[in-house]
C-alpha positions in Angstrom: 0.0 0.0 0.0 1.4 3.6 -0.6 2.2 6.1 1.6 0.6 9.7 1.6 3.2 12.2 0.6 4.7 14.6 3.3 2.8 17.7 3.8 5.6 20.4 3.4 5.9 22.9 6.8 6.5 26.5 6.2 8.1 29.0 9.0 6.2 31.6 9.5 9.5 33.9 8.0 9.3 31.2 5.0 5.3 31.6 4.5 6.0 35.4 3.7 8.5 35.3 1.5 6.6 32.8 -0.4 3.6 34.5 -0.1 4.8 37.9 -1.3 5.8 36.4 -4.6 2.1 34.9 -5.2 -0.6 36.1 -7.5 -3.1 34.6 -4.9 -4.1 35.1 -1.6 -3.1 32.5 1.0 -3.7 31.7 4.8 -0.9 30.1 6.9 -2.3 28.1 9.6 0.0 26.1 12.0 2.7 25.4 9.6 0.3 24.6 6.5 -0.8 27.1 3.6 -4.4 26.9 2.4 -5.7 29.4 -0.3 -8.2 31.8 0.1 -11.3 32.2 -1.9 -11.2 35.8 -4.1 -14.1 38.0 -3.4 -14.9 40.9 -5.9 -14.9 44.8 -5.3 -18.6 44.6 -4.8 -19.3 42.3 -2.1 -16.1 43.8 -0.2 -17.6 47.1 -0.3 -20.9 45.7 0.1 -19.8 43.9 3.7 -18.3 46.9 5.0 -20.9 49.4 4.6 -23.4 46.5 6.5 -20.7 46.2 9.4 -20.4 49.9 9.5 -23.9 50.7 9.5 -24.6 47.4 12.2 -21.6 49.7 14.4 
C-alpha cells in the first residue's frame, strides 16, 4: 500500500517570503498554507458598509 506524501511545513518567515511572490491570496495556519477564496470589489464594499452601518 502507498504512503501519503509529506505535507511540506512552512516558517512563519518562510510563509511570507513565499507569499509575497504569489498572484493569490493564502492563509498560513500552524505550519500549512491553504488558499483563500477571491471576493470581488462589490461584495467587499458591500460587507463593510453592513458592518459599518450594524456599528
Amino acid at each position: 500500500m502507498g504512503h501519503a506524501a509529506p505535507l511540506p511545513v512552512f516558517t512563519a518567515a518562510d510563509y511570507l517570503t513565499w507569499e509575497h511572490a504569489q498572484t493569490e491570496r493564502h492563509e498560513f495556519v500552524d505550519g500549512e498554507v491553504f488558499a483563500l477564496a477571491g471576493a470581488e470589489d462589490r461584495h467587499v464594499k458591500t460587507a463593510l458598509n453592513m458592518a459599518i452601518a450594524l456599528h
